[in-house]
C-alpha positions as CSV (number, residue, x, y, z in Angstrom):
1,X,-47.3,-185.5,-207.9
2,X,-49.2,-186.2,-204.6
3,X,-52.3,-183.6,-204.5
4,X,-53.7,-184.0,-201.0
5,X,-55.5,-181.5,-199.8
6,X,-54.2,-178.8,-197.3
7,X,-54.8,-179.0,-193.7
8,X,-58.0,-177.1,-192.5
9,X,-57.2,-173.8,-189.6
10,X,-59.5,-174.9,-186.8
11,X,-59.1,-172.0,-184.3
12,X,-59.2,-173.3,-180.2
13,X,-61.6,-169.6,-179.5
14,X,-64.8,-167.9,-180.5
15,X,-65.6,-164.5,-180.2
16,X,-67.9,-164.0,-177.9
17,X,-70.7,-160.6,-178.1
18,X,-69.0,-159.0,-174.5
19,X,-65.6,-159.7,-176.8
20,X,-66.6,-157.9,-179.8
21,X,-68.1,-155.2,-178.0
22,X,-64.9,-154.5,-176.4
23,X,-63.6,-154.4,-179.8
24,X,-65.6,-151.8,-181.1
25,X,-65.2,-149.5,-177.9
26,X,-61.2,-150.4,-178.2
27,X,-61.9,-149.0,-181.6
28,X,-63.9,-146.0,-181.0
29,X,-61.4,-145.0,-178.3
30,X,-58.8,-145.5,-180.8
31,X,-60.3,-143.4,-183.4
32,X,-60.7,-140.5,-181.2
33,X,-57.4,-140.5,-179.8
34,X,-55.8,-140.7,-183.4
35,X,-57.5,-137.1,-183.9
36,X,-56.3,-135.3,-180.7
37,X,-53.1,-133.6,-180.9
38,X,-50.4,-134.4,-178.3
39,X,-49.2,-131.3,-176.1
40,X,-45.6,-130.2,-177.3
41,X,-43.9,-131.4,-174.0
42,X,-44.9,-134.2,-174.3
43,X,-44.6,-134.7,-178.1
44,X,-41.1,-133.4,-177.0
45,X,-40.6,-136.3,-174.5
46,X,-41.3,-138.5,-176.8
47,X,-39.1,-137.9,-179.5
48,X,-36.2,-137.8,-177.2
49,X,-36.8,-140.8,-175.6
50,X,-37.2,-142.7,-179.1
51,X,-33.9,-141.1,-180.0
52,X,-32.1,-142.3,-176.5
53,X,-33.5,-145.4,-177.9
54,X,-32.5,-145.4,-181.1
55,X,-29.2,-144.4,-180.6
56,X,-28.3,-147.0,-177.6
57,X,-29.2,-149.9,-180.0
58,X,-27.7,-148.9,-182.4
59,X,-24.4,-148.0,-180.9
60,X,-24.6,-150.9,-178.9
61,X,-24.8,-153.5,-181.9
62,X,-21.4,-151.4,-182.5
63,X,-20.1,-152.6,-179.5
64,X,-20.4,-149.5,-177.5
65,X,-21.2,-150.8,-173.6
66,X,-22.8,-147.4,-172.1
67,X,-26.4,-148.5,-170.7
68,X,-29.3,-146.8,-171.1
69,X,-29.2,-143.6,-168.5
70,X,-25.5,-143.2,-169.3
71,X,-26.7,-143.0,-173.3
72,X,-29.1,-140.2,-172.3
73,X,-26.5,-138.0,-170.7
74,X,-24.1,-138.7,-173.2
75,X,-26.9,-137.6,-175.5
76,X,-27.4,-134.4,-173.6
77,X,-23.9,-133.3,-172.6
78,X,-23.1,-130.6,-175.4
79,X,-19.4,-129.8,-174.9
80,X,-18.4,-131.3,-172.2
81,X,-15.8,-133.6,-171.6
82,X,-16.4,-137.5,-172.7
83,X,-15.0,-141.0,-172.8
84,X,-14.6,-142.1,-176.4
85,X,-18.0,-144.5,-176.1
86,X,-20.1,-141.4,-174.8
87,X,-18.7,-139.3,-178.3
88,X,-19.9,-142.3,-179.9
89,X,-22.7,-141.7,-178.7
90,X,-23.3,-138.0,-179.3
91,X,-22.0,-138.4,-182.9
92,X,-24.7,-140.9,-183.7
């Protein structure tokens, strides 16, 4: 067995101080924002547009060809009547 040794990580940067105090402000913002709770609308928002999300890849791995706004009102059109890609979608 050949034992050389393993080539040496010689990074092409350096941190400079104005770089690591951006870090610590990016991290002091962060810390304070991880604390505060998100208004309900919004929180609301959110979670639907995860789900629109969600639900167009994986319906679309499936083959289904809606795009992205008709997913969402396929996604909100509760009894109404539907093409067979939009049910898909609202049975996902």
């Amino acid at each position: 067995m050949n034992s050389s040794p393993s080539p040496t990580f010689h990074p092409r940067f350096q941190y400079t101080h104005a770089m690591l105090r951006d870090f610590g402000l990016i991290e002091a913002a962060r810390a304070v924002i991880t604390v505060l709770p998100l208004p309900p609308d919004q929180e609301l928002r959110l979670r639907q547009a995860a789900r629109q999300r969600a639900t167009r890849n994986s319906t679309r791995i499936e083959g289904n060809t809606l795009n992205s706004e008709e997913v969402g009102r396929a996604v909100m059109a509760v009894g109404k009547s539907q093409t067979e890609m939009q049910q898909e979608v609202r049975d996902y």
